[in-house]
N, C-alpha and C positions, 0 to 999 in steps of 0.2 A: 952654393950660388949657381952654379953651371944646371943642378939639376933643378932650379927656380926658372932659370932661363930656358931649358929644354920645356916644360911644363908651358908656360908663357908662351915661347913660338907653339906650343903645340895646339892650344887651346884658340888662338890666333888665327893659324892653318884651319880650324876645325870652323870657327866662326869665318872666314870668308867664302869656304865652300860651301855652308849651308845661304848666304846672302848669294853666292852664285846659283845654286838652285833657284831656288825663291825667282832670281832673276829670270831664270829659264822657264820656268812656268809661268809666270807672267807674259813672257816674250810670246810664246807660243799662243797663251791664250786671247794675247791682242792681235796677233796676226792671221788667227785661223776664222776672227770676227768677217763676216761677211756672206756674199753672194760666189758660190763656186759651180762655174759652170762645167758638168761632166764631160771630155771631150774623148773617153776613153773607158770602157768599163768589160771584166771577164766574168763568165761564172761559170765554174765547173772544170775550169780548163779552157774555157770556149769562149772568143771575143763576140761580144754580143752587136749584129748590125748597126753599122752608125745612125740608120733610121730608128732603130731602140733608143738611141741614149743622146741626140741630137737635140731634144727638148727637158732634156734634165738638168734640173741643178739643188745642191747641197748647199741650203743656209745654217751658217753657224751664229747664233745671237746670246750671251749673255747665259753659256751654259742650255739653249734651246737649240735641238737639233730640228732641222725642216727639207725632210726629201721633196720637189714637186718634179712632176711632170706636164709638161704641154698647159702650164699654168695653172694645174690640178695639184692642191696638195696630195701626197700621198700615206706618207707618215709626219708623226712629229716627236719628239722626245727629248728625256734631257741625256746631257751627255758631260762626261770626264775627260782629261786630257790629266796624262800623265808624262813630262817629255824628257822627265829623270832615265827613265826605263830608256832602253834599248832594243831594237828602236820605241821611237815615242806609243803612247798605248792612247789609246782612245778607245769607250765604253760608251755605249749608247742603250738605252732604256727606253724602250716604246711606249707613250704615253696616247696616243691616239694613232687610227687606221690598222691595216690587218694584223700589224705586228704587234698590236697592244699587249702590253705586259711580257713585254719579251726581250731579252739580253744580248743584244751582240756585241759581241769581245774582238776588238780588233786592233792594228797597228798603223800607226801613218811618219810618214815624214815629209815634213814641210819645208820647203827652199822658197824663198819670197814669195811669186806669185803663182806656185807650184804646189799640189799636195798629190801624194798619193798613199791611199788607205787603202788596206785589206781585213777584210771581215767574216769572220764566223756567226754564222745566226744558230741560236736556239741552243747549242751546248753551252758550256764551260772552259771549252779550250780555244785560248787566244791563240791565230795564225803566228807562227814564230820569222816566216819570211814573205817577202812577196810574191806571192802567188796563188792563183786561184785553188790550185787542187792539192791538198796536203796529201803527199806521196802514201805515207801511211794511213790515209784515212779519208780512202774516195768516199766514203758515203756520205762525207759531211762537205761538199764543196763547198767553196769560199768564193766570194766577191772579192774583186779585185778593180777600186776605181782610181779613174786616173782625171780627178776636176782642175779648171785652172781657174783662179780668182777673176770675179766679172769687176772691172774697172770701170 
């Protein structure tokens, strides 16, 4: 009996951590829905002028990623959100503009009306912390933005 009981709570514990998932990617993926305006962004190591990235913003819509500048698209693609992971992973797939056919692997985390993502273009390896320039590996810098949701 006790080891019917043990089995029971266990399978229990197992199904509400998987609906807590499930919740969590959800959550994520309704709140990252929107207009984000960039109000911060590094690459290389180096903060790029606030006249750089003044007219930037990152649209998240329905699994469609959309960079514009100065009212210009620039890129557009689709994108994953994984917010299981540690920190949350975000994948993005260039579908149009220069980066076409192209994979950047990156990380974000999201606090209400707050995101900040860091991104590796062109390789395979996803940035592990926030920051521009992986120590071990200047020659691939990383973007490092820092958008706040446009309200």
């Amino acid at each position: 009996m006790r080891r019917m009981v043990a089995v029971f709570l266990g399978l229990l514990a197992a199904t509400i951590t998987a609906f807590a998932r499930q919740d969590a990617a959800a959550d994520d993926g309704k709140t990252i829905q929107g207009t984000w305006k960039v109000v911060s962004c590094e690459h290389g190591g180096k903060k790029l002028p606030d006249d750089k990235v003044k007219d930037a913003v990152l649209i998240f819509a329905d699994g469609i990623f959309t960079f514009k500048e100065g009212g210009k698209t620039i890129t557009v693609g689709n994108y994953r959100l994984d917010p299981e992971a540690k920190p949350g992973v975000l994948d993005i797939v260039a579908t149009e503009g220069p980066a076409k056919g192209q994979s950047q692997h990156g990380i974000y985390e999201l606090k209400g009306d707050d995101l900040k993502l860091c991104q590796s273009f062109g390789v395979d390896r996803r940035p592990a912390e926030f920051k521009s320039v992986n120590v071990a590996d200047e020659g691939n810098p990383r973007m490092l933005w820092i958008p706040r949701r446009v309200k």
